[in-house]
C-alpha positions in Angstrom: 75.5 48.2 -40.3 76.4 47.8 -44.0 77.7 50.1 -45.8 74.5 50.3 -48.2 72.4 50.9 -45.0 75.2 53.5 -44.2 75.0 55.5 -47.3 71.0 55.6 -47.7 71.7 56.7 -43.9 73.7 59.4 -45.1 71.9 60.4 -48.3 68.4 60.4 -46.1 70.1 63.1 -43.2 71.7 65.1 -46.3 68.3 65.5 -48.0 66.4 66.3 -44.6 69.5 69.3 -44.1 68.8 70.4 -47.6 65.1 70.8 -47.0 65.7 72.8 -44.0 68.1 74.9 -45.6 66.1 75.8 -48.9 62.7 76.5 -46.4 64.7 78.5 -44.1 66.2 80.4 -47.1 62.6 81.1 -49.0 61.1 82.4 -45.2 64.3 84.8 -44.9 64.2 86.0 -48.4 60.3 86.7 -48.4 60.3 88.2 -45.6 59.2 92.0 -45.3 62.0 94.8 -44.9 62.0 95.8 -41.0 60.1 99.1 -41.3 58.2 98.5 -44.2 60.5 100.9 -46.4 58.8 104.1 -44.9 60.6 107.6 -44.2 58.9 107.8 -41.0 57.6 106.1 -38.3 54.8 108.7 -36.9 53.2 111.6 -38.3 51.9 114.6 -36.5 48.4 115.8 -36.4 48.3 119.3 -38.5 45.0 121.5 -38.9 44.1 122.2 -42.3 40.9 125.1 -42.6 38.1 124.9 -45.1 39.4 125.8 -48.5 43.0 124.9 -47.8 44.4 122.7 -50.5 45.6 119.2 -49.0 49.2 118.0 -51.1 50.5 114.4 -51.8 53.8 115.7 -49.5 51.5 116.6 -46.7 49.7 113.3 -46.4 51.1 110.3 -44.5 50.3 107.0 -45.7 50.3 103.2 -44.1 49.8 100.3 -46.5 48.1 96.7 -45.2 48.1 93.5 -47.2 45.0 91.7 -47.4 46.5 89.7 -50.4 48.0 86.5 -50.9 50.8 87.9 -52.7 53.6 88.5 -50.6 55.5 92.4 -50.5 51.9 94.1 -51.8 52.0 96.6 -49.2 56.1 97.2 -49.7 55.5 98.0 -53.1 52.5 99.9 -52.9 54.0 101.7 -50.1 56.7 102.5 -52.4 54.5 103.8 -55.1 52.6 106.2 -52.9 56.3 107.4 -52.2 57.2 108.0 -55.8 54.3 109.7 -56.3 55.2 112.6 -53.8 53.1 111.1 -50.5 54.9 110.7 -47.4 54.7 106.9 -45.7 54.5 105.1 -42.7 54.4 101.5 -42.7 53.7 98.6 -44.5 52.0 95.5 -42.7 50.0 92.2 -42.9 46.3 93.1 -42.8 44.7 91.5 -39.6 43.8 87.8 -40.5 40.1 88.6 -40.9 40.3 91.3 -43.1 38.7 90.5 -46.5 39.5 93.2 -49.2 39.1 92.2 -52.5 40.7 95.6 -54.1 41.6 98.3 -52.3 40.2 99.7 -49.4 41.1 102.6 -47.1 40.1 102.7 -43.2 39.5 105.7 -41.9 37.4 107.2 -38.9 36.8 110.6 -40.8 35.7 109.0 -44.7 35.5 112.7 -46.5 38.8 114.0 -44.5 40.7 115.7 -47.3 44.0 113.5 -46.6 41.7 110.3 -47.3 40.1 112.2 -50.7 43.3 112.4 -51.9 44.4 109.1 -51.4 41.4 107.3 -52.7 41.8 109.4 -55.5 45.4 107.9 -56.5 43.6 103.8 -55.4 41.2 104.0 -58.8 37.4 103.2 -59.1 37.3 99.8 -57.2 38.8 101.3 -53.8 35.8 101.8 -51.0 36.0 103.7 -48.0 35.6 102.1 -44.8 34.5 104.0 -41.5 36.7 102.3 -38.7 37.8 103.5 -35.4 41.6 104.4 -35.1 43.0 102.5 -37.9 46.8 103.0 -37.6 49.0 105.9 -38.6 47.7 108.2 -41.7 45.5 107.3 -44.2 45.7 103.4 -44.1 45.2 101.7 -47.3 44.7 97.8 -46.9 45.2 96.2 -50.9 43.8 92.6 -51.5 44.8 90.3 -54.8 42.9 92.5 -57.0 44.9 95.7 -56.4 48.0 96.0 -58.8 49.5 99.8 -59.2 47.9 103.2 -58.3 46.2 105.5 -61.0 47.1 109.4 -62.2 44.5 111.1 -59.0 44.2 114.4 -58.2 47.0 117.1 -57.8 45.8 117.9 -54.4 42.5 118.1 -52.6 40.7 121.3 -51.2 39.4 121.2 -47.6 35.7 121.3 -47.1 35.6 121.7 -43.6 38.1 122.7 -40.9 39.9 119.4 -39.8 43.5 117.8 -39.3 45.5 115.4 -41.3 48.4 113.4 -40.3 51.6 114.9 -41.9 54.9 114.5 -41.4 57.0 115.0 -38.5 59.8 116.9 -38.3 
């Protein structure tokens, strides 16, 4: 072998190892924080009577991205934090979920805990009737969604009914 052939040898299987190194790099550095940056990993079901006023601190909340934008559900898990909620997890949104905004799955759509929530999602977010969704309130944001809005302070109960609130 010639030394020519050696080097473009040797240049070829240093570029290939560079490749692999930079993709394996991008995949570790994008992704998600194990957890999804929550303070808990359950919630406990808690009755809340009619005309009992329903607090951000009281409400558990999961996050699912729907988006193509990767850590959606991270941040906007963290900024249901800052703004006084308690929260779960954040998560890919199953592969056939299509949400353009914001959405929040819920078997129980005017369940004060969910009121509250969509309240903080802005105008866009819908309410979606689905079976057992995954722990608290589960918002799922697609490539619209960007930051939550001002909502309201709290939410009163109009019927007698449970939330998911934290444990412990």
């Amino acid at each position: 072998m010639t030394s020519i052939a050696r080097s473009a040898l040797t240049l070829a299987g240093l570029t290939l190892l560079l490749v692999l190194a930079t993709w394996w790099a991008w995949s570790a550095v994008t992704e998600p924080l194990p957890g999804g940056g929550g303070s808990t990993a359950a919630c406990t079901d808690s009755p809340i009577s009619e005309g009992e006023k329903v607090y951000p601190g009281a409400v558990t909340v999961s996050v699912l991205n729907a988006s193509e934008r990767n850590g959606l559900a991270t941040e906007t898990l963290s900024q249901f934090r800052d703004a006084g909620f308690d929260t779960a997890s954040a998560a890919n949104a199953p592969d056939k979920a299509d949400v353009r905004y914001a959405e929040i799955w819920t078997p129980e759509p005017k369940n004060p805990a969910v009121l509250l929530v969509e309240s903080r999602l802005g105008k866009q977010a819908k309410v979606v009737r689905k079976g057992d969704p995954g722990t608290g309130v589960v918002v799922v944001v697609g490539d619209g969604f960007t930051s939550l809005t001002d909502g309201k302070d709290f939410v009163t109960a109009s019927y007698d009914t449970e939330i998911c609130s934290p444990s412990g």
